[in-house]
VMD Tcl script that draws the C-alpha trace (Angstrom):
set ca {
  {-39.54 3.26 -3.92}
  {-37.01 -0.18 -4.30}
  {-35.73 -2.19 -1.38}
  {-32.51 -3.56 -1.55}
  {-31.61 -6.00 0.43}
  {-27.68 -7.77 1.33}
  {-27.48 -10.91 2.95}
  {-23.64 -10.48 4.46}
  {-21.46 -12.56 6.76}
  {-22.36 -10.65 9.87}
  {-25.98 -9.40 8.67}
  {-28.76 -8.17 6.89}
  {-28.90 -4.98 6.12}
  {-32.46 -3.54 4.00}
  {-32.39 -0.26 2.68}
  {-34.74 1.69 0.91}
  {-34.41 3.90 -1.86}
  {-36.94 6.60 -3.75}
  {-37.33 7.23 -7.31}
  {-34.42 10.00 -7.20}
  {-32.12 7.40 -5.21}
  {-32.26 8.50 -2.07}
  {-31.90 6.25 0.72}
  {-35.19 6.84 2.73}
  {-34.61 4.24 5.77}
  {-32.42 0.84 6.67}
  {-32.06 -1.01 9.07}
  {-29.82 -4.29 10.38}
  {-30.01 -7.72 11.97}
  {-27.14 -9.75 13.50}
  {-25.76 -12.92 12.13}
  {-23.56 -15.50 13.69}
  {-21.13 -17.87 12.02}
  {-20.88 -21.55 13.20}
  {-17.03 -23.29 13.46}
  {-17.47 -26.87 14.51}
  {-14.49 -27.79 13.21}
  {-11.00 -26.25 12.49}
  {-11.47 -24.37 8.90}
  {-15.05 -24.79 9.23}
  {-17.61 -21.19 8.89}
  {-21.29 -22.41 8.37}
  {-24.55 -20.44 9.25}
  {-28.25 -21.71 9.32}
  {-30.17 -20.84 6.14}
  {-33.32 -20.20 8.64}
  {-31.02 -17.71 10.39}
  {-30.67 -15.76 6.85}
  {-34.84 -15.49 6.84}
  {-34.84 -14.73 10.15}
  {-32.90 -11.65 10.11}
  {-33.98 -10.22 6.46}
  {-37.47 -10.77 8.57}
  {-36.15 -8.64 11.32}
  {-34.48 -6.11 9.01}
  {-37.92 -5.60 6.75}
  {-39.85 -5.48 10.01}
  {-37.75 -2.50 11.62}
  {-38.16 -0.20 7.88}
  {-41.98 -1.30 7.90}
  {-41.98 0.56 11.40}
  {-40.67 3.53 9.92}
  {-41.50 3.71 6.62}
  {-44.94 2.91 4.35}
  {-43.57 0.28 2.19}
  {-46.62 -0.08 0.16}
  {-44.69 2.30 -2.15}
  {-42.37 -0.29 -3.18}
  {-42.41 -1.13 -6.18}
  {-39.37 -3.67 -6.66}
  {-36.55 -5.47 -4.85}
  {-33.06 -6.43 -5.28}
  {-30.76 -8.47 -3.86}
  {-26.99 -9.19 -3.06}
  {-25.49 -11.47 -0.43}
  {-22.20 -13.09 0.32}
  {-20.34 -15.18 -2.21}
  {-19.71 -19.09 -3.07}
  {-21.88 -20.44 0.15}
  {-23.19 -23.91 -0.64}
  {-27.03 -24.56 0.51}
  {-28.27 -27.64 -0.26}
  {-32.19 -28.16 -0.39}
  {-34.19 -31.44 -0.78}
  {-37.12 -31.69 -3.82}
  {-39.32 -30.44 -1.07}
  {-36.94 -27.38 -0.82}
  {-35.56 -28.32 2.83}
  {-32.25 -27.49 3.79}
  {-30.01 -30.82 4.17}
  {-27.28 -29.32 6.10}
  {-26.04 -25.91 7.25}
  {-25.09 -23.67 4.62}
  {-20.66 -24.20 3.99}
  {-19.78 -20.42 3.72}
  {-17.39 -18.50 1.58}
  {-14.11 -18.43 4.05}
  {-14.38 -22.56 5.03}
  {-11.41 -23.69 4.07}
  {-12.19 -27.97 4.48}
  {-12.68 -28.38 0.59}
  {-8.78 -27.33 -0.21}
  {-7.91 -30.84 -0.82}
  {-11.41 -31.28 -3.38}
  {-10.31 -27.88 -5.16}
  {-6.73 -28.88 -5.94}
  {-8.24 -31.98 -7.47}
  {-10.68 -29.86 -9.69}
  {-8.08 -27.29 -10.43}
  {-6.06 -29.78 -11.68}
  {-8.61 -30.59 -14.29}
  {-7.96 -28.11 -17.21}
  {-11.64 -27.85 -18.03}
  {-12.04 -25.26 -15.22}
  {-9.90 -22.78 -15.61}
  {-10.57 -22.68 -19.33}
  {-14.23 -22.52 -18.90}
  {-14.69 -20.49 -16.31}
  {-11.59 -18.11 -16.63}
  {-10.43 -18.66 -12.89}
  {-8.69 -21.07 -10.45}
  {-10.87 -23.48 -8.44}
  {-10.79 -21.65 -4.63}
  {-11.35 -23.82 -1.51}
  {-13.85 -20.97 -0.60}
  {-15.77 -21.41 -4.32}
  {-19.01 -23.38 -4.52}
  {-18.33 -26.31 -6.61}
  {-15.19 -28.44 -3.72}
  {-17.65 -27.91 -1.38}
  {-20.02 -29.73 -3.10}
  {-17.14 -32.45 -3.55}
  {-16.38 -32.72 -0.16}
  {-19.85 -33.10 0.68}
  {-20.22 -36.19 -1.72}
  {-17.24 -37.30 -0.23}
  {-17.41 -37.48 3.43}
  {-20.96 -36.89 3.87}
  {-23.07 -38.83 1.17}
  {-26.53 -39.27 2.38}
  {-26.79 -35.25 2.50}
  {-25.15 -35.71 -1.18}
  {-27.72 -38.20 -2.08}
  {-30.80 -36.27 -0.84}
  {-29.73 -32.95 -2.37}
  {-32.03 -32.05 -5.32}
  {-30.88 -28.26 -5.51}
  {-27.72 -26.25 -4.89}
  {-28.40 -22.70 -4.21}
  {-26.49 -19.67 -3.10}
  {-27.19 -17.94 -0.03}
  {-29.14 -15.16 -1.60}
  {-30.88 -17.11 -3.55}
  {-32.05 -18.94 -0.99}
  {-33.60 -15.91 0.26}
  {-35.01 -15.46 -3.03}
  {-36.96 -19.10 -3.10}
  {-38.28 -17.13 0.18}
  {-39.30 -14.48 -1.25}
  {-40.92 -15.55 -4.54}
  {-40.53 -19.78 -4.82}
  {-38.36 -19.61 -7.31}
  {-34.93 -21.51 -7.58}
  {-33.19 -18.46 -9.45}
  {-29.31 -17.36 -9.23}
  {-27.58 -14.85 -11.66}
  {-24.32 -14.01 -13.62}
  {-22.22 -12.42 -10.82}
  {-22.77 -14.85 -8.31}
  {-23.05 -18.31 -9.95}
  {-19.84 -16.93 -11.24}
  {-17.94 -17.94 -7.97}
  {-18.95 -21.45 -8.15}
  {-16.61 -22.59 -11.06}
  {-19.88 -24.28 -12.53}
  {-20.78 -20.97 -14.98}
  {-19.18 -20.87 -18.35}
  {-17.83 -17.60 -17.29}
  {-17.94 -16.15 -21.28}
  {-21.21 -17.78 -22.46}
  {-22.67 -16.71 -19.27}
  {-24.52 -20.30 -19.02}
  {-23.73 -23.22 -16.38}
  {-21.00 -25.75 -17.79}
  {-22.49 -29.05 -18.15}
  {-19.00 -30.56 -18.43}
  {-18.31 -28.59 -15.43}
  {-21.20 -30.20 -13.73}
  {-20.49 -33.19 -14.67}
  {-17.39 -33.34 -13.13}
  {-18.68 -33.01 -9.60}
  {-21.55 -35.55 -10.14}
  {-24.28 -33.23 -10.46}
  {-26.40 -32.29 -13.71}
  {-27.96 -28.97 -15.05}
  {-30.93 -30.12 -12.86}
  {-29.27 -29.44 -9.94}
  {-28.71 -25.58 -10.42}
  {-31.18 -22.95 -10.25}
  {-32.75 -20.92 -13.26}
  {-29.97 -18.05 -14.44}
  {-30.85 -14.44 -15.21}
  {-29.39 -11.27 -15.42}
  {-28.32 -9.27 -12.72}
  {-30.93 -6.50 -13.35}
  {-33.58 -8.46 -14.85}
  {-36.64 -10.24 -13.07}
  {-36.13 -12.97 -11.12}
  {-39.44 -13.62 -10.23}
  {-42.58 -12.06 -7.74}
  {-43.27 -11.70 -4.55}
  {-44.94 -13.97 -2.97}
  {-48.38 -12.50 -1.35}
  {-47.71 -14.21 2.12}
  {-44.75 -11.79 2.08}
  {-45.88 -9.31 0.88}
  {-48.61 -9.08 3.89}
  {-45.76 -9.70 6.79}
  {-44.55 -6.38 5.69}
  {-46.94 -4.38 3.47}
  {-45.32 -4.86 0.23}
  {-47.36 -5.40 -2.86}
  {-47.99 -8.58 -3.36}
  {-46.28 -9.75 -7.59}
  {-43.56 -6.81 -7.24}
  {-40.55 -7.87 -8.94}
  {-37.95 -9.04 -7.33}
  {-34.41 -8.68 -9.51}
  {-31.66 -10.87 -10.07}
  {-29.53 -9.19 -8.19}
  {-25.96 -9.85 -7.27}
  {-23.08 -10.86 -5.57}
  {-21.52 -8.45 -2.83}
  {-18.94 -6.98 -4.41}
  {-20.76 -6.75 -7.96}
  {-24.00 -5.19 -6.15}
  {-21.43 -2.30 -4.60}
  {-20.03 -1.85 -7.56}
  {-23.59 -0.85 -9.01}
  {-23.92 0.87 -6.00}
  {-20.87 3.27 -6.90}
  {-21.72 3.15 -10.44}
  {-18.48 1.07 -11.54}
  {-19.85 -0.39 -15.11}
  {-17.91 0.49 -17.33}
  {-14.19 0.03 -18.80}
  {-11.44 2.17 -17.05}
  {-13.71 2.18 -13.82}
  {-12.92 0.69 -9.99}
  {-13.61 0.96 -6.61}
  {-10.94 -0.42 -4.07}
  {-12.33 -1.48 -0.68}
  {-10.56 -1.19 2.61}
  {-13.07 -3.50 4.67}
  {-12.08 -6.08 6.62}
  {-11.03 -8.07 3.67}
  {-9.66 -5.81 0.96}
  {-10.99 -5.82 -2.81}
  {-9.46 -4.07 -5.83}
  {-12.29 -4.28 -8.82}
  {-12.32 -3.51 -12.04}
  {-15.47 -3.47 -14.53}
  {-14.78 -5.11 -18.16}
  {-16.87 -4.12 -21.36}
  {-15.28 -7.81 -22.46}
  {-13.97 -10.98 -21.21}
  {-10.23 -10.95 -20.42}
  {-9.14 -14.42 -18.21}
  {-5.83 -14.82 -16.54}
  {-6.47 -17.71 -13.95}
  {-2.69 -18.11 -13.50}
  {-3.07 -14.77 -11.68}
  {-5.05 -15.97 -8.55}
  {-7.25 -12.57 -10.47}
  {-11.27 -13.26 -10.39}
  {-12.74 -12.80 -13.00}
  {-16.51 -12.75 -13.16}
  {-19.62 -11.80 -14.79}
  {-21.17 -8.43 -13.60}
  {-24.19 -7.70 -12.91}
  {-25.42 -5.97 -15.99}
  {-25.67 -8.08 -18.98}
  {-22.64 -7.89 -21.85}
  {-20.37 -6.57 -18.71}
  {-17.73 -8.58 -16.79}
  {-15.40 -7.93 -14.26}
  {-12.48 -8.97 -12.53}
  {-11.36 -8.48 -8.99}
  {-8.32 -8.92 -6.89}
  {-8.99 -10.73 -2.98}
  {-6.87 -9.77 -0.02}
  {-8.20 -12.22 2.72}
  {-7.08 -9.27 5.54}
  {-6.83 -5.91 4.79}
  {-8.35 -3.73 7.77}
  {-8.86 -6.85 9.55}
  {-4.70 -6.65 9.90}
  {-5.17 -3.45 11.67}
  {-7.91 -4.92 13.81}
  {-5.46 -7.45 14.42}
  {-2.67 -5.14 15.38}
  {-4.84 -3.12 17.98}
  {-5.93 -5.85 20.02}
  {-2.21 -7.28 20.21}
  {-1.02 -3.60 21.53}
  {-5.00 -3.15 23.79}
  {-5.67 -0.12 21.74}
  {-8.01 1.05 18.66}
  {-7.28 0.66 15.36}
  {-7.76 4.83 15.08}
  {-5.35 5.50 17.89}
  {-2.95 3.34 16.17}
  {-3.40 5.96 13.08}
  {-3.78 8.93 14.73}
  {-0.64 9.09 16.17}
  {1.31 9.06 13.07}
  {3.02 11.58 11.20}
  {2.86 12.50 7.57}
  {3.12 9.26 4.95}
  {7.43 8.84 4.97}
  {9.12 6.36 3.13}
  {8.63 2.55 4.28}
  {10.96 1.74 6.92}
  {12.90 -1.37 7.69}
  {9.99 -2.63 8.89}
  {7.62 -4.46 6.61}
  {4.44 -6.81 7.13}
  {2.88 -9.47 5.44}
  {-0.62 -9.31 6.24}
  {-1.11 -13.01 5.35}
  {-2.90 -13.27 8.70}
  {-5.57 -16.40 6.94}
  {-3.63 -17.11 4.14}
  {-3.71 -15.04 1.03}
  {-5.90 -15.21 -2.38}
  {-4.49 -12.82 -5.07}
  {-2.05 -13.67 -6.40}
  {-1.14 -16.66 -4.31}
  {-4.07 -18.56 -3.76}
  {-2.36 -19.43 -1.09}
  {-4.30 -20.88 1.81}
  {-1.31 -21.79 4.21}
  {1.17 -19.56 4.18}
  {0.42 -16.98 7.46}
  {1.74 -13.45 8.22}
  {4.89 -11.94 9.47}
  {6.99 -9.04 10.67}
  {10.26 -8.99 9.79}
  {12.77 -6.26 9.66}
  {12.51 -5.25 13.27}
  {14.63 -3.88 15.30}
  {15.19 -1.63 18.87}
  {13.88 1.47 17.08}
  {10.49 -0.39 15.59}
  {8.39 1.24 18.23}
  {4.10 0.69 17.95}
  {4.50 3.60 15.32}
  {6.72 1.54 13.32}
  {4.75 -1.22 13.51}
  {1.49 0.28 12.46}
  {2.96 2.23 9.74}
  {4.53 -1.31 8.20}
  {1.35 -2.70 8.87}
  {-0.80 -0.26 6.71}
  {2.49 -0.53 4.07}
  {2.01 -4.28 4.08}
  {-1.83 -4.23 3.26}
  {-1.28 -1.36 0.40}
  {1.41 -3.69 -1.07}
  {-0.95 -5.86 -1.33}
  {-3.17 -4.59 -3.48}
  {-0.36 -3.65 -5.35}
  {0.12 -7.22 -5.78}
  {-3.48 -7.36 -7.22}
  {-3.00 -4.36 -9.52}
  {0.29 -6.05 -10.94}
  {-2.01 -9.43 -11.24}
  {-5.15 -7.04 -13.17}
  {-2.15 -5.59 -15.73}
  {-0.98 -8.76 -16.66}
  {-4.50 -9.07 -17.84}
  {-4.64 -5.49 -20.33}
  {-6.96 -3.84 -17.75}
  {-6.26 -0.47 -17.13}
  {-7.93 1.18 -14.28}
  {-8.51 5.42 -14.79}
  {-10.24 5.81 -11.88}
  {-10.42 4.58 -8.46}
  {-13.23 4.76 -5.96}
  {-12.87 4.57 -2.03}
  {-14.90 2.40 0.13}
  {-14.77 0.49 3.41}
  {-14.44 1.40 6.90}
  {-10.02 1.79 6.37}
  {-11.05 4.11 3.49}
  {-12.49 6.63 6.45}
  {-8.57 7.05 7.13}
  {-7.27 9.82 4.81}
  {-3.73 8.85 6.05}
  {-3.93 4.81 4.53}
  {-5.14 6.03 1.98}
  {-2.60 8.40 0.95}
  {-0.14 5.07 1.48}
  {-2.60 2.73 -0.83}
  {-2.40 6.06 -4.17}
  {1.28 6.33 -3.21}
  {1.80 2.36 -3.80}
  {-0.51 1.96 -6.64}
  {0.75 5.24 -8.28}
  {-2.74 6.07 -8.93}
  {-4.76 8.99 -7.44}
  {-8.20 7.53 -5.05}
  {-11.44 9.14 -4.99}
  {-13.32 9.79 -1.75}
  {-17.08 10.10 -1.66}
  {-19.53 12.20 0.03}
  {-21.09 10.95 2.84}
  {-23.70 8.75 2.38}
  {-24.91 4.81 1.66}
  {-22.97 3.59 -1.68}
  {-22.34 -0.03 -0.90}
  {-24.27 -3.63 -1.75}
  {-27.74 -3.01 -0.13}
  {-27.79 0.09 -2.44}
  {-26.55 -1.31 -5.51}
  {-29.50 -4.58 -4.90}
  {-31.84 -1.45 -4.69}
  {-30.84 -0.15 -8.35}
  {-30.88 -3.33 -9.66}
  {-34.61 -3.75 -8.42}
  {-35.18 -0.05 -9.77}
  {-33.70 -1.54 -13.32}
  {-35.82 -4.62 -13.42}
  {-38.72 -2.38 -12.45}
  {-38.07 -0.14 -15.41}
  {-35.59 -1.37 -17.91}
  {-33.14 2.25 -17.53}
  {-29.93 0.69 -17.02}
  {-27.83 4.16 -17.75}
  {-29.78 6.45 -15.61}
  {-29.85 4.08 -12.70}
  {-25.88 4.00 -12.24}
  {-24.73 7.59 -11.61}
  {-21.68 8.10 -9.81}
  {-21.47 8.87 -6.42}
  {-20.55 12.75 -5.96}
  {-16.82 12.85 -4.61}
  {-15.95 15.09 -1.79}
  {-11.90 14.30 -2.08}
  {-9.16 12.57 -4.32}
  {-5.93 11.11 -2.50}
  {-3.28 11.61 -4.69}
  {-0.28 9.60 -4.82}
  {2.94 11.01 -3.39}
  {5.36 11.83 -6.35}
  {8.62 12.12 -3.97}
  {8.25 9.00 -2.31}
  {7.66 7.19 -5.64}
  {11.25 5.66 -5.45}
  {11.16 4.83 -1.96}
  {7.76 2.96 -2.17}
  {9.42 1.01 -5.18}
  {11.84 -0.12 -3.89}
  {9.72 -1.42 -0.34}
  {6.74 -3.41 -2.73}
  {10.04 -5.42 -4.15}
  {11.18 -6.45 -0.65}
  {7.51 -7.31 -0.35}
  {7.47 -9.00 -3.41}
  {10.47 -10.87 -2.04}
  {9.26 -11.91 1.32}
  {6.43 -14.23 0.19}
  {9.18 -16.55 -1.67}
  {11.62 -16.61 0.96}
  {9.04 -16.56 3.85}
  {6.22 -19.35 2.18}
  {7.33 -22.43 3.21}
  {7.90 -21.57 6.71}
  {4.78 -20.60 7.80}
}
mol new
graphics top color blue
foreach p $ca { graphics top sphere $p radius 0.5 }
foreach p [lrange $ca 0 end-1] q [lrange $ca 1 end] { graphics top cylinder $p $q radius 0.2 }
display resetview
């Protein structure tokens, strides 16, 4: 059996999987984030131990975990945890949405090194401002820092003592050589830190290191099982789903939205806003389109009119053609293909007849637009996507998703029921460091639907994405 465990935003989930990939048990623990400041989101690195302890304590109670016979890991994106030589943590960990460094990252970005080396724009949410800002307006913590890890990583000097990160993730810290798949010691260099500084780098699926035996006792693991690289979020779901290879992508409606695409080679186009990264198996890459709010605008939406997000949906009729109605669901600013952290949302095009209907039906327009927007970026770029995985709690709504195909002119699959997302995909990658089968470790999952676009509104949904397309320019600088 293989544990896979994903340190999110809002939790820990652990999961664990047999030897025919079946999820036998998980199990959750809460998270909370920290805003002391406007733009601020911080969370306690002890927190993160805390709750993986809670999560590996509730599948001990249910399950014999003496079984297992590796882990794997995944965990949100770009935090910045800063340790001491005696590995204690300087400061709360600066997460992936804190906005403070924007000023740092324009300075950076401006720097050509970055985006040639690491094939992408320097974000105010990526690792490497935040380590700026903290030089700059908080220097002692800068001066006492002798590591900089990521927040799964951090779980993994827990687990094993070792300061280890790998491709996927130290690729959102505009430190990593993106193509060489190495840390940049220009790169470095230019925020004041040295190759000292960073952790160890390894493969997504190879071994990371052991567990520790005081661990391994909390919870009746073995004690020495290896523990695997691992990955970030979206990389581990993509293992998860089995999105490797060239031609392949998943498209997630969660509460931010994510188009990705897997890469059999390196293709950059920072001037796109597009990420693109190392995956999480070696000589693979990927790139990946951010919408900042995606179901999260629907959340929105429902509180402002006291109702659910799936009354809001289940009161419409079959997908029509966009009305005059149309929403920008800029709601925290927008990444792809703006990198825009200002601008904010809108509604425009209303009128006496835009009833809640209306609304709703422009919202779930705006967000597919969207990720049209991300699609158009990915092109741009020669990727080609052939076919299209559903996941996320918006993809549960046959109805959006119908919208999304119908907008991206490209038919969506829906999977079976069942556990497909980053815990699952840190559990293969365990299985693969355990065993070294790469292929036989990332099936597909089985697919119970596919949402195919709607041919007869194809004109009608053309000519709504170019309003859309229009409404940024003309709307920007207002907001």
């Amino acid at each position: 059996m293989f544990v896979g465990i994903d340190l999110g935003t809002s939790g820990v989930k652990a999961l664990l999987m047999d030897e025919m990939q079946v999820v036998r048990a998980s199990a959750q623990s809460s998270l909370d984030v920290a805003r002391p400041a406007p733009g601020w989101s911080e969370q306690d690195p002890a927190d993160w131990v805390s709750a993986t302890s809670a999560a590996l304590r509730a599948l001990a109670e249910t399950e014999d975990l003496s079984a297992v016979r590796g882990i794997g890991l995944s965990g949100q994106m770009h935090g910045a945890t800063l340790i001491d030589e005696a590995d204690r943590v300087l400061r709360p960990a600066i997460l992936w949405n804190d906005t403070r460094s924007h000023a740092e990252a324009a300075k950076l970005d401006a720097d050509p090194r970055f985006r040639q080396i690491t094939g992408n724009i320097v974000f105010p949410g990526f690792t490497a401002p935040k380590i700026a800002w903290v030089k700059q307006h908080e220097l002692s913590v800068f001066q006492n820092t002798r590591r900089i890890l990521l927040p799964k990583d951090y779980l993994r000097l827990w687990l094993t003592g070792e300061h280890v990160s790998e491709m996927s993730d130290a690729s959102g810290t505009s430190w990593l050589d993106v193509q060489a798949r190495d840390w940049s010691d220009d790169l470095l260099s230019a925020t004041d830190i040295d190759r000292s500084f960073m952790p160890r780098l390894v493969e997504g699926s190879a071994q990371s290191g052991a567990l520790r035996s005081e661990i391994a006792q909390e919870f009746g693991l073995r004690p020495g099982i290896p523990v695997a690289g691992g990955a970030g979020d979206n990389a581990a779901s993509a293992v998860g789903l089995g999105v490797a290879r060239a031609g392949e992508a998943f498209i997630s409606l969660g509460t931010s939205g994510v188009l990705f695409a897997a890469n059999n080679t390196y293709a950059p186009a920072p001037e796109t806003a597009v990420h693109t990264f190392c995956h999480a198996l070696p000589g693979h890459w990927h790139q990946m389109g951010v919408i900042l709010s995606a179901a999260d605008s629907l959340s929105w939406l429902s509180d402002v009119l006291n109702t659910s997000p799936t009354d809001l949906i289940s009161n419409l009729e079959d997908v029509s053609a966009p009305g005059r109605a149309m929403f920008l669901p800029y709601l925290g600013g927008e990444r792809t293909p703006h990198n825009d952290a200002k601008v904010r949302g809108a509604f425009v095009g209303l009128e006496h007849a835009a009833d809640r209907n209306a609304m709703t039906r422009a919202a779930l327009e705006g967000v597919a637009f969207a990720f049209r927007d991300s699609q158009q970026a990915m092109q741009v770029t020669g990727t080609v996507v052939e076919r299209m995985i559903a996941v996320g709690g918006g993809s549960q709504s046959r109805h959006w998703l119908r919208i999304v195909a119908t907008a991206l002119d490209t038919p969506i699959a829906m999977p079976e029921a069942g556990d497909f997302g980053a815990a699952f995909g840190a559990a293969r990658l365990g299985m693969i460091a355990t065993n070294g089968q790469i292929d036989s470790a990332l099936s597909s999952p089985a697919i119970a639907d596919v949402v195919e676009p709607e041919p007869a509104l194809k004109t009608a949904f053309e000519d709504a994405y170019a309003r859309f397309r229009a409404l940024y320019t003309a709307l920007k600088d207002l907001s």
